[in-house]
N, C-alpha and C positions, 0 to 999 in steps of 0.2 A: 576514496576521500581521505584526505590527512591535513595536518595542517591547524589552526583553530578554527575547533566548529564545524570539524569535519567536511571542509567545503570544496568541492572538485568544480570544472565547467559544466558540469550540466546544471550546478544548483543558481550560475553565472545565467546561463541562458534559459531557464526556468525562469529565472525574478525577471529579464527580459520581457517575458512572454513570448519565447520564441517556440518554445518545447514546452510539454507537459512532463514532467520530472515527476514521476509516484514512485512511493515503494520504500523512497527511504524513512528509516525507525530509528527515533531517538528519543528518549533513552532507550537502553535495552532493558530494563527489570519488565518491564509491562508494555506491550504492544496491542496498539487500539490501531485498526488500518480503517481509514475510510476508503470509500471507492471514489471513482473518478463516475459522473452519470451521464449517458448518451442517450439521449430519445431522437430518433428520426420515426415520423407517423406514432404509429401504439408502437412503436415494438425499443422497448428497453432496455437499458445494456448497463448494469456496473460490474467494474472492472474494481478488482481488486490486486495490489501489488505488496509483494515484499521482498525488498532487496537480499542481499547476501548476508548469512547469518550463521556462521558454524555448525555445521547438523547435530555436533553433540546438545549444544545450548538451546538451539530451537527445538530439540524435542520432549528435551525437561522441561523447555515454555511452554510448550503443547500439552504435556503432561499435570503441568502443575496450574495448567487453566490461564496463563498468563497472557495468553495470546487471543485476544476479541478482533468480531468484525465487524463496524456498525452497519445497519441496514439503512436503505432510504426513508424517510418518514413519508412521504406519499405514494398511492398504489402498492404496498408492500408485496403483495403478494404478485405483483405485473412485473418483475424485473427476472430478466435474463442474467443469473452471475457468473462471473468466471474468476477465476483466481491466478494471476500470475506470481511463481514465486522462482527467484534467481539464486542457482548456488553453484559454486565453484567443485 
């Protein structure tokens, strides 16, 4: 993404609703990532995403606690997580 507001086509077919677009983090001093939440029958799914992020920087954000994940507020303890994270 470049440009103002960091904006590429997927954030284009995202507000469409055509795609689900997760992952992307703005600002970068503190990142809060919600998940995306899937129920089919009991069995539940968040999905967590964090786009491309420097490894040196992301791991001083790991380090210095700057990086949260919220949970779901209902059944907290019935969700299956998984964590996608994309880097170069």
């Amino acid at each position: 993404p470049t440009g103002q507001n960091n904006l590429c086509s997927l954030d284009l077919l995202h507000t469409a609703g055509l795609v689900n677009y997760f992952g992307k983090s703005m600002p970068l001093d503190k990142i809060q990532i919600s998940p995306l939440l899937l129920q089919k029958g009991e069995t539940r799914l968040a999905l967590y995403g964090l786009g491309s992020i420097r490894d040196e920087r992301l791991h001083r954000m790991f380090l210095k606690k700057d990086v949260s994940m919220l949970r779901p507020k209902e059944h907290q303890d019935g969700w299956f997580n998984i964590f996608v994270l994309h880097q170069n």
